[in-house]
MARROTI-966741 format. One record per residue: x, y, z of N, C-alpha, C in turn; residue in three letters. Coordinates in steps of 0.2 Angstrom, whole numbers, plus 5000, padded with zeros to 4 digits. Example, Ala and Ser with C-alpha at 12.3 -4.5 7.8 and 13.67 -1.06 7.14 Angstrom:
BEGIN
ATOM    n.X    n.Y    n.Z   ca.X   ca.Y   ca.Z    c.X    c.Y    c.Z   resn
ATOM   5066   4972   5039   5062   4978   5039   5066   4984   5039    ALA
ATOM   5064   4989   5035   5068   4995   5036   5064   5000   5039    SER
END
This chain:
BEGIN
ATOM    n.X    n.Y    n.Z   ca.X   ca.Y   ca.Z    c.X    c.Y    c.Z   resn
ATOM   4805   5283   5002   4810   5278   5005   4816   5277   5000    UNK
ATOM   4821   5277   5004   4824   5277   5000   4829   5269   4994    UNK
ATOM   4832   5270   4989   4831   5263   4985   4835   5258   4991    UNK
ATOM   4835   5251   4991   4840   5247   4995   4847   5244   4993    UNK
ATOM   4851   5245   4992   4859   5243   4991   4861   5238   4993    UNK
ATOM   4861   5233   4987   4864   5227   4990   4870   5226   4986    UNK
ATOM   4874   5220   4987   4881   5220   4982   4880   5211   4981    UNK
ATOM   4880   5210   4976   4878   5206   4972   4884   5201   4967    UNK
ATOM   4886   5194   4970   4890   5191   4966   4889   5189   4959    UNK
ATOM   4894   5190   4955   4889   5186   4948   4891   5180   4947    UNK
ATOM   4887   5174   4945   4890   5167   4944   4895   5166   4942    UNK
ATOM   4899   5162   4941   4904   5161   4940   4902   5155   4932    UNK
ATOM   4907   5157   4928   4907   5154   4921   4908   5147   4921    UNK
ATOM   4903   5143   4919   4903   5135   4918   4907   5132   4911    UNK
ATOM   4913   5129   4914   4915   5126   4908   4914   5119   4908    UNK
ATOM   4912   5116   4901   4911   5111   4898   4917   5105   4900    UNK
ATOM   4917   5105   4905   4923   5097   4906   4924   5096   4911    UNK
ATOM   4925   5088   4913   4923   5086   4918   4931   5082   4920    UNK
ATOM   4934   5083   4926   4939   5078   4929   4940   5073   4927    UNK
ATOM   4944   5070   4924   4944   5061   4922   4951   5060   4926    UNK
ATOM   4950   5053   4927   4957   5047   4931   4960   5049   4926    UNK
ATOM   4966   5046   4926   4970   5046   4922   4970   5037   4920    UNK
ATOM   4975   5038   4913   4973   5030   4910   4974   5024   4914    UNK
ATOM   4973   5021   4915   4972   5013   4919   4977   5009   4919    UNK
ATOM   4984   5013   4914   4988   5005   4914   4995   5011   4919    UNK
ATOM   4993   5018   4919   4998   5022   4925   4997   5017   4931    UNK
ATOM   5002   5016   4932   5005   5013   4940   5005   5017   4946    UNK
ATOM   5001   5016   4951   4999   5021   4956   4991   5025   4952    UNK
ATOM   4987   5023   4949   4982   5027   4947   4979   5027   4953    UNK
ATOM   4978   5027   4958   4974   5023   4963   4975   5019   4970    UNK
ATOM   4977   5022   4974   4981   5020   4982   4975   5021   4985    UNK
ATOM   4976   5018   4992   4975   5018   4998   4975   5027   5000    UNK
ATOM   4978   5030   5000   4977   5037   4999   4977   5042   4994    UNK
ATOM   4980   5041   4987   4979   5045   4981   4976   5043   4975    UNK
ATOM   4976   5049   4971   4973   5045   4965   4977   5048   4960    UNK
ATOM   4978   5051   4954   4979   5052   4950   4974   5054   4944    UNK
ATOM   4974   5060   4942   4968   5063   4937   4972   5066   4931    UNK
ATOM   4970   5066   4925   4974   5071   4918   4973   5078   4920    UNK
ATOM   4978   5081   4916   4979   5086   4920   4972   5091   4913    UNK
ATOM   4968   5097   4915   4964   5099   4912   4967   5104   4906    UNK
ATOM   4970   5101   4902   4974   5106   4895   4968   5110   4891    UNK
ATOM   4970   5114   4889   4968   5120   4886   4961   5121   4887    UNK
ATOM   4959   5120   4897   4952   5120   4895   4950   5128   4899    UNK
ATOM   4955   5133   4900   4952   5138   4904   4958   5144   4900    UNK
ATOM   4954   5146   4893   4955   5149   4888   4949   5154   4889    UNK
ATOM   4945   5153   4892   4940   5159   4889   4942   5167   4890    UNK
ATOM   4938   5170   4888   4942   5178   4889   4938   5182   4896    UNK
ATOM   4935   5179   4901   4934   5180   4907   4940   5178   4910    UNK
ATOM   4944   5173   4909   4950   5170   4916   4957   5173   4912    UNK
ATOM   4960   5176   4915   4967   5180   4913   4971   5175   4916    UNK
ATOM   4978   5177   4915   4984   5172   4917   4986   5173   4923    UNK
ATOM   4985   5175   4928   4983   5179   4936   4979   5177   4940    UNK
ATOM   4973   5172   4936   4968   5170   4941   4971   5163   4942    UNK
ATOM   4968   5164   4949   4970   5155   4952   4966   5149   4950    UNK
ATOM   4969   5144   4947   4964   5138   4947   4965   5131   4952    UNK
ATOM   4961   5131   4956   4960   5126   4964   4957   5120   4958    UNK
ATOM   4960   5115   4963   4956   5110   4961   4952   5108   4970    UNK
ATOM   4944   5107   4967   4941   5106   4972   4939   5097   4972    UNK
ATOM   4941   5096   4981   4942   5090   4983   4934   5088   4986    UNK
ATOM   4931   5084   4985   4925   5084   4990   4921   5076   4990    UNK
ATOM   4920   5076   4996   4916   5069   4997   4908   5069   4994    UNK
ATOM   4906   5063   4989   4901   5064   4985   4895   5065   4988    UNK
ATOM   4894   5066   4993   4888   5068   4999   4887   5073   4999    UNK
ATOM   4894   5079   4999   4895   5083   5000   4894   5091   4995    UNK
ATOM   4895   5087   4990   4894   5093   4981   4889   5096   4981    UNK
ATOM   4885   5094   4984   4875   5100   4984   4875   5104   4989    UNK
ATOM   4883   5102   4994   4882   5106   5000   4891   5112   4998    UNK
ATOM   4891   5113   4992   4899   5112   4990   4898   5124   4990    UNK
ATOM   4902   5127   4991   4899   5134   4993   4907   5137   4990    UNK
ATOM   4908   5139   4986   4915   5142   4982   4916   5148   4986    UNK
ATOM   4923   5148   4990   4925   5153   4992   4927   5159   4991    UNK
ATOM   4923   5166   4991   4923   5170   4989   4928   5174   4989    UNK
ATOM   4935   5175   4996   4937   5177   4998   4948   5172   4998    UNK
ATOM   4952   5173   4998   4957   5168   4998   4957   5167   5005    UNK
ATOM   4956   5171   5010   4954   5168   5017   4949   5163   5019    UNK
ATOM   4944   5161   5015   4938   5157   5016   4941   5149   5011    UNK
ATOM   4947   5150   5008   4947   5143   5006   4947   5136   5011    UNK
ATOM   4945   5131   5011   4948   5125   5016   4953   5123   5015    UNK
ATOM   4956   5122   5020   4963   5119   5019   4962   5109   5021    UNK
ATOM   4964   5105   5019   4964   5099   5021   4960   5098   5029    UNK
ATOM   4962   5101   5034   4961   5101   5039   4953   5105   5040    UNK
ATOM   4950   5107   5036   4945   5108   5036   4938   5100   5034    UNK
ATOM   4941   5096   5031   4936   5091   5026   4933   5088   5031    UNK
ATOM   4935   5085   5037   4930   5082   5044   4923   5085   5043    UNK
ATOM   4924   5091   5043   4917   5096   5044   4912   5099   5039    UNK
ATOM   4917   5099   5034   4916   5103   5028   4912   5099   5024    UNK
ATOM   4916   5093   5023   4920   5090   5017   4921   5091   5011    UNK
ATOM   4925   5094   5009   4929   5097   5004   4934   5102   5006    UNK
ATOM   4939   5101   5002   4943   5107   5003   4947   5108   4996    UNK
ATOM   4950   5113   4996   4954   5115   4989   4962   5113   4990    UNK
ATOM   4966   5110   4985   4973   5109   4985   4975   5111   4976    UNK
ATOM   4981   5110   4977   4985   5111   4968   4983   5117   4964    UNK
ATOM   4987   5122   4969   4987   5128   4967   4989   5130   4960    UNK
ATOM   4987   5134   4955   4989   5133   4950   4988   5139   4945    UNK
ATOM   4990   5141   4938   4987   5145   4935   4986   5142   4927    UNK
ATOM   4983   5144   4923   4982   5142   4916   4990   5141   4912    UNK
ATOM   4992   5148   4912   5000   5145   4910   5002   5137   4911    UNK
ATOM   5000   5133   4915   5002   5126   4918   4998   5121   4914    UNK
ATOM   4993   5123   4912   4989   5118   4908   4988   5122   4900    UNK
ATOM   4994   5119   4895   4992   5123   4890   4988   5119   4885    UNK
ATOM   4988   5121   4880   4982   5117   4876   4987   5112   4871    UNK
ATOM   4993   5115   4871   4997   5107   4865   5002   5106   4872    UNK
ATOM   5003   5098   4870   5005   5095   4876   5011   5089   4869    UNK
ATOM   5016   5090   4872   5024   5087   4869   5021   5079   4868    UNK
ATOM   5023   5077   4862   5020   5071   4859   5024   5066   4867    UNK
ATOM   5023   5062   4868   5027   5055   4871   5026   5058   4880    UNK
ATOM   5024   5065   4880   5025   5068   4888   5018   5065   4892    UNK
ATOM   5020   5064   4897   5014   5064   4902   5011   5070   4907    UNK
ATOM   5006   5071   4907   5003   5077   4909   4997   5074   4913    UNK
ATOM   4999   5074   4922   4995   5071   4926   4995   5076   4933    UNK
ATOM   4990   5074   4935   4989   5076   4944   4990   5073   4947    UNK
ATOM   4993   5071   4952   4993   5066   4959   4990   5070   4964    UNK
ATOM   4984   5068   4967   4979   5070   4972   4983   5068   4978    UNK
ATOM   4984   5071   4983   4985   5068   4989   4993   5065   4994    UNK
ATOM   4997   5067   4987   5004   5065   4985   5008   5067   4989    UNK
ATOM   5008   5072   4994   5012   5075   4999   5011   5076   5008    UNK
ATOM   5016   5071   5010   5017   5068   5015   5019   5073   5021    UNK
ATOM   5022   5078   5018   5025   5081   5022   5022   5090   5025    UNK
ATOM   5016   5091   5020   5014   5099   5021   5008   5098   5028    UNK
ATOM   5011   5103   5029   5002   5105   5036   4996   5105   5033    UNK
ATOM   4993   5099   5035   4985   5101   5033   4981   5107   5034    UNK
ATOM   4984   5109   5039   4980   5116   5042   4981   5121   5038    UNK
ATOM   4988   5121   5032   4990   5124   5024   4985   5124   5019    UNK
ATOM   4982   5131   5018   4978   5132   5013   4983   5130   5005    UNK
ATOM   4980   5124   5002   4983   5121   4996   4988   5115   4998    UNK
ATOM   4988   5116   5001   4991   5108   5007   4989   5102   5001    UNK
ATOM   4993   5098   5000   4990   5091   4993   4991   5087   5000    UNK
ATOM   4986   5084   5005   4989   5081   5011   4984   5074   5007    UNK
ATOM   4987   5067   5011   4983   5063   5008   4976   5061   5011    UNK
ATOM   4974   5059   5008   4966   5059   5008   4965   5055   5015    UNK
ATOM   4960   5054   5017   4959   5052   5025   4954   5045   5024    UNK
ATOM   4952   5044   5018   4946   5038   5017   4947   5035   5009    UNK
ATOM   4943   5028   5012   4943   5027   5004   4938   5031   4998    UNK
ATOM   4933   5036   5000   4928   5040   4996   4921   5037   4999    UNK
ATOM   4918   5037   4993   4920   5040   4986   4918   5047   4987    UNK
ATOM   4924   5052   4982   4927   5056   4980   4923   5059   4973    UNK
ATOM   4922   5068   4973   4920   5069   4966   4925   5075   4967    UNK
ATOM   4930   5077   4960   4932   5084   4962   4931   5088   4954    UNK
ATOM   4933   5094   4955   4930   5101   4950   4936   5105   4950    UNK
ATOM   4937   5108   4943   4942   5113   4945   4937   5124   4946    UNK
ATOM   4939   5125   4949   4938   5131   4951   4943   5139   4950    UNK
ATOM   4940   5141   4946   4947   5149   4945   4943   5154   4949    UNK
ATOM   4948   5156   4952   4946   5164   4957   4953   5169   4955    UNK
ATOM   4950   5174   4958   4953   5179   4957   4952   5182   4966    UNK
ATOM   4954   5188   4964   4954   5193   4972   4945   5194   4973    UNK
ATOM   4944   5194   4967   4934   5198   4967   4930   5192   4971    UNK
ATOM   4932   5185   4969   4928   5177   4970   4929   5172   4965    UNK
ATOM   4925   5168   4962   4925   5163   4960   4924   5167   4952    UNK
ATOM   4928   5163   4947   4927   5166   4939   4924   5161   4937    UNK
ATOM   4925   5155   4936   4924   5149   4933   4925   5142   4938    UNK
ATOM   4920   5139   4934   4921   5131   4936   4918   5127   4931    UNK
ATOM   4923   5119   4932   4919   5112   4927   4916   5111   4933    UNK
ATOM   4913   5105   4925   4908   5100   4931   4913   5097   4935    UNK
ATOM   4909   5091   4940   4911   5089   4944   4911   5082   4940    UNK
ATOM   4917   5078   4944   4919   5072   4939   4913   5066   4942    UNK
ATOM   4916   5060   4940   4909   5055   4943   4913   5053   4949    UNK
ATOM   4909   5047   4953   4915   5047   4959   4921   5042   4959    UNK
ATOM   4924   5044   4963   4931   5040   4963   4931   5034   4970    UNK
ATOM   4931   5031   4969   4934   5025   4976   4941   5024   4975    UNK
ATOM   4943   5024   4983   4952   5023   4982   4953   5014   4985    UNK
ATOM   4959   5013   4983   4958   5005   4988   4957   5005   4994    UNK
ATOM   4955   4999   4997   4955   4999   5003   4960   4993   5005    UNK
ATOM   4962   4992   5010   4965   4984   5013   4960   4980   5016    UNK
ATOM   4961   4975   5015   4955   4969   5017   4959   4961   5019    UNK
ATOM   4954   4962   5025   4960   4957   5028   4957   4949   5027    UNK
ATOM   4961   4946   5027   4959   4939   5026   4953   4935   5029    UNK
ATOM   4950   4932   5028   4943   4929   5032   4941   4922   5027    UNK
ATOM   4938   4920   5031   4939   4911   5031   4931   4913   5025    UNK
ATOM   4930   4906   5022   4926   4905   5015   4919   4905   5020    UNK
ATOM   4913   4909   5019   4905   4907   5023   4905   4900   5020    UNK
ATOM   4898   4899   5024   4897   4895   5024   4898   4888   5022    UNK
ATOM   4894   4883   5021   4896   4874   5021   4902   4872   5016    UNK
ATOM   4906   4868   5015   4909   4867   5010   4908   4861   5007    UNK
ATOM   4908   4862   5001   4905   4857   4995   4911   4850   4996    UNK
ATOM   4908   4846   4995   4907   4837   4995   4913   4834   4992    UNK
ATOM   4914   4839   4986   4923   4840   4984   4926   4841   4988    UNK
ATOM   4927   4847   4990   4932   4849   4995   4932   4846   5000    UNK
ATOM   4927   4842   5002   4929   4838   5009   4931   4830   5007    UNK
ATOM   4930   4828   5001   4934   4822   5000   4940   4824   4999    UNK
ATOM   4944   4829   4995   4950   4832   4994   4953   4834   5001    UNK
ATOM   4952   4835   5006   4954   4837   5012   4956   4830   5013    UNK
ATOM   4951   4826   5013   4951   4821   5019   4957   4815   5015    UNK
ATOM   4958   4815   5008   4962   4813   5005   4970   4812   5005    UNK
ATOM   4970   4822   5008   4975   4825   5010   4978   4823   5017    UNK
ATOM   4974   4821   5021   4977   4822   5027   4978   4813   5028    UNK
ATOM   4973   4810   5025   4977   4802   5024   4985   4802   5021    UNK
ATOM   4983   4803   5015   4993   4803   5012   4998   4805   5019    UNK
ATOM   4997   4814   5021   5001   4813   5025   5003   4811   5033    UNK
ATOM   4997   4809   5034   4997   4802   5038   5002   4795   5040    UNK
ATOM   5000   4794   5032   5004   4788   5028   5011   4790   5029    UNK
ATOM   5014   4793   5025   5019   4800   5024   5022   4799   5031    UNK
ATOM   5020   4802   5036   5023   4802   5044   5025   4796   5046    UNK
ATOM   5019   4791   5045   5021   4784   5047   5026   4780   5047    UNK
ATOM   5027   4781   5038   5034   4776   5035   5039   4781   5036    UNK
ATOM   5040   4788   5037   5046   4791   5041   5047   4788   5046    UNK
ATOM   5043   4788   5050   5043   4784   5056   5045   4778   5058    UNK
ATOM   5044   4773   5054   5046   4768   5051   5054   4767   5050    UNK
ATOM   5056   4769   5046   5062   4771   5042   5067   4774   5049    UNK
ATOM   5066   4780   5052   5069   4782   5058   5070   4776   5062    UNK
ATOM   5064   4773   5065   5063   4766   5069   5072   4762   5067    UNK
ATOM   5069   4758   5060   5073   4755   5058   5080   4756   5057    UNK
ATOM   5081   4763   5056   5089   4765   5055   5093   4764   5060    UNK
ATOM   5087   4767   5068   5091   4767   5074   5092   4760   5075    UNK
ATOM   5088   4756   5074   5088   4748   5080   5094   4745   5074    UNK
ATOM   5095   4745   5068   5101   4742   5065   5107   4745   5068    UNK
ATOM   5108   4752   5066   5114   4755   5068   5115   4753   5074    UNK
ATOM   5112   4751   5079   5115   4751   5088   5116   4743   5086    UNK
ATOM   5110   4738   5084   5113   4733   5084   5122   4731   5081    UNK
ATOM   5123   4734   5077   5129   4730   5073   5136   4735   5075    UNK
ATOM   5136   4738   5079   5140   4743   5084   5141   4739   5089    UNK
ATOM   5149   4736   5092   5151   4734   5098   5153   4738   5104    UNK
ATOM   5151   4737   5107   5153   4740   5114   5158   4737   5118    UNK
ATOM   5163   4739   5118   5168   4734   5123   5169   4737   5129    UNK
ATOM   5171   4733   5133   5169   4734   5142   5177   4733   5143    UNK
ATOM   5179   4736   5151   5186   4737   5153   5189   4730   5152    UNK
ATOM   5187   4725   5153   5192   4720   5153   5191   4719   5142    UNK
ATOM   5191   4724   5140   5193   4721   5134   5197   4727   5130    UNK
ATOM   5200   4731   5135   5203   4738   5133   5210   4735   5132    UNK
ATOM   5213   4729   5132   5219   4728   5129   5221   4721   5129    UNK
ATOM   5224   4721   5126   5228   4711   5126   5232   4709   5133    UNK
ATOM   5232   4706   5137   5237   4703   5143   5243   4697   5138    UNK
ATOM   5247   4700   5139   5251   4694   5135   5254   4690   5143    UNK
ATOM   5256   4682   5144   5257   4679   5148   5266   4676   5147    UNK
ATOM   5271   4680   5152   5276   4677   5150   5276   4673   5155    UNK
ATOM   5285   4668   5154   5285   4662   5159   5292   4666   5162    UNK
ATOM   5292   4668   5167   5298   4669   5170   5303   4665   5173    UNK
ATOM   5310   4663   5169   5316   4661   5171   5320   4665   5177    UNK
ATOM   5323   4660   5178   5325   4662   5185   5334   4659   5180    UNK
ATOM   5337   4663   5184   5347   4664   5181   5348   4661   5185    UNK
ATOM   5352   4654   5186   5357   4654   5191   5363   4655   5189    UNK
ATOM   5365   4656   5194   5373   4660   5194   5377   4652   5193    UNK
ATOM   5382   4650   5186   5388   4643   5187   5394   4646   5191    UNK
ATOM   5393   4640   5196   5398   4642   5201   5405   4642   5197    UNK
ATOM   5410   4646   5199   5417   4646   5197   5420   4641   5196    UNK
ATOM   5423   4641   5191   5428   4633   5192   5434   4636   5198    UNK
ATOM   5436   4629   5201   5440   4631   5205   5437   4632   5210    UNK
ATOM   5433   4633   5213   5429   4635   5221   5430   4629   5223    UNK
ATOM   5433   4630   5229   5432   4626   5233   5426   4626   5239    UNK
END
C-alpha cells in the first residue's frame, strides 16, 4: 500500500505581546465607533518574519477568538464586511519596517482602529468603523504568500462608548426631596402672585390718572359780542 501524502501547515510563531489601548489621557482613546491601540514596536524582529511579510491586525468579537481560523491564503482574509458572520475580520495593513523598535523621544506612535469613513467594507484591509459597542479582543498576525508566520496574544477586551439616553430616577423619592420640591413650587407661586399683583396695580393707577377728553372738550369757544356800524348821516342832507 502505498505511503499517504498529505501537505501539512506548520504553526505559526507565538510572540510574547499582547495589544494594549493607548494611554488614557489621548483624546478619542475610545468612541462610539473606535478605539485607539499603541502601535506594537520592535516586536516582530525574529528571524522567521522578513521585511516582506504582512502584518494584519486581527479585529474580533470576544465570543469569537476560540472560533478565530488565520487565513491561509490572501484571498481567504475577511474584510469588514465579513464580521456579521464571521466575527472577526483583518484591517491595518502593514510591515515591520513600520513598527521599529526605537521610537523619536516626544513622537507618538498609535493605531486608530476603525478610523476610516470612507473605504468599502467589502475591501480586504478596509479600517471601516466598528458596527458595535464590543467587547472587542484583537492580535496582530504576520503572513506571507505560504500562510500565517507569527502571531501575539490576543489583548483583553475592549468596550467602546455607547449613548444613553436620559431616563427618569427608579423608584420612590426620599422625604428630602419632596420637601425641597414642595418648597420650590410654593416660592414660585408666591413669585407669580406678587407679579401679578404689581401688573394689576401698575394698570389700574396708570388708566386712573390719564384723562380722556370727549368732543366737546377738543377746543375753546370764545364768545364775541357783535356791533352793528351805523353809517353818520352826512352833514348837510337834507
Amino acid at each position: 500500500m502505498p505511503p499517504l501524502s498529505y501537505t501539512s501547515h506548520a504553526a505559526p510563531e507565538h510572540i510574547n505581546y499582547v495589544p494594549q489601548l493607548s494611554n488614557d489621557t489621548l483624546a478619542g482613546r475610545l468612541t462610539q465607533s473606535t478605539f485607539t491601540l499603541e502601535q506594537p514596536l520592535g516586536q516582530f524582529h525574529s528571524h522567521n518574519i522578513s521585511d516582506l511579510d504582512t502584518i494584519w491586525l486581527v479585529v474580533a468579537l470576544s465570543n469569537a477568538t476560540q472560533s478565530f481560523t488565520a487565513p491561509r491564503t490572501n484571498q481567504d482574509i475577511p474584510a469588514p464586511a465579513n464580521f456579521s458572520q464571521r466575527g472577526y475580520y483583518l484591517t491595518l495593513r502593514a510591515n515591520r519596517g513600520l513598527y521599529p523598535s526605537d521610537q523619536a523621544r516626544g513622537q507618538l506612535r498609535v493605531l486608530r482602529v476603525g478610523n476610516d469613513t470612507h473605504c468599502q467594507p467589502t475591501k480586504i484591509g478596509c479600517n471601516h468603523p466598528l458596527p458595535g459597542p464590543g467587547p472587542y479582543r484583537m492580535k496582530f498576525l504576520v503572513m506571507n504568500d505560504e500562510g500565517p508566520v507569527a502571531e501575539t496574544k490576543w489583548s483583553s477586551d475592549t468596550h467602546l462608548q455607547q449613548a444613553q439616553a436620559l431616563r427618569a430616577v427608579p423608584g420612590p423619592q426620599s422625604p428630602g426631596t419632596v420637601v425641597i420640591i414642595a418648597i420650590l413650587s410654593i416660592l414660585l407661586a408666591v413669585l407669580l402672585t406678587a407679579l401679578l399683583a404689581v401688573l394689576i396695580y401698575t394698570c389700574f393707577n396708570s388708566c386712573r390718572n390719564t384723562s380722556l377728553s370727549g368732543p366737546e372738550e377738543t377746543g375753546s369757544v370764545r364768545r364775541y359780542t357783535t356791533h352793528h356800524t351805523f353809517s353818520t348821516p352826512a352833514e348837510g342832507a337834507s
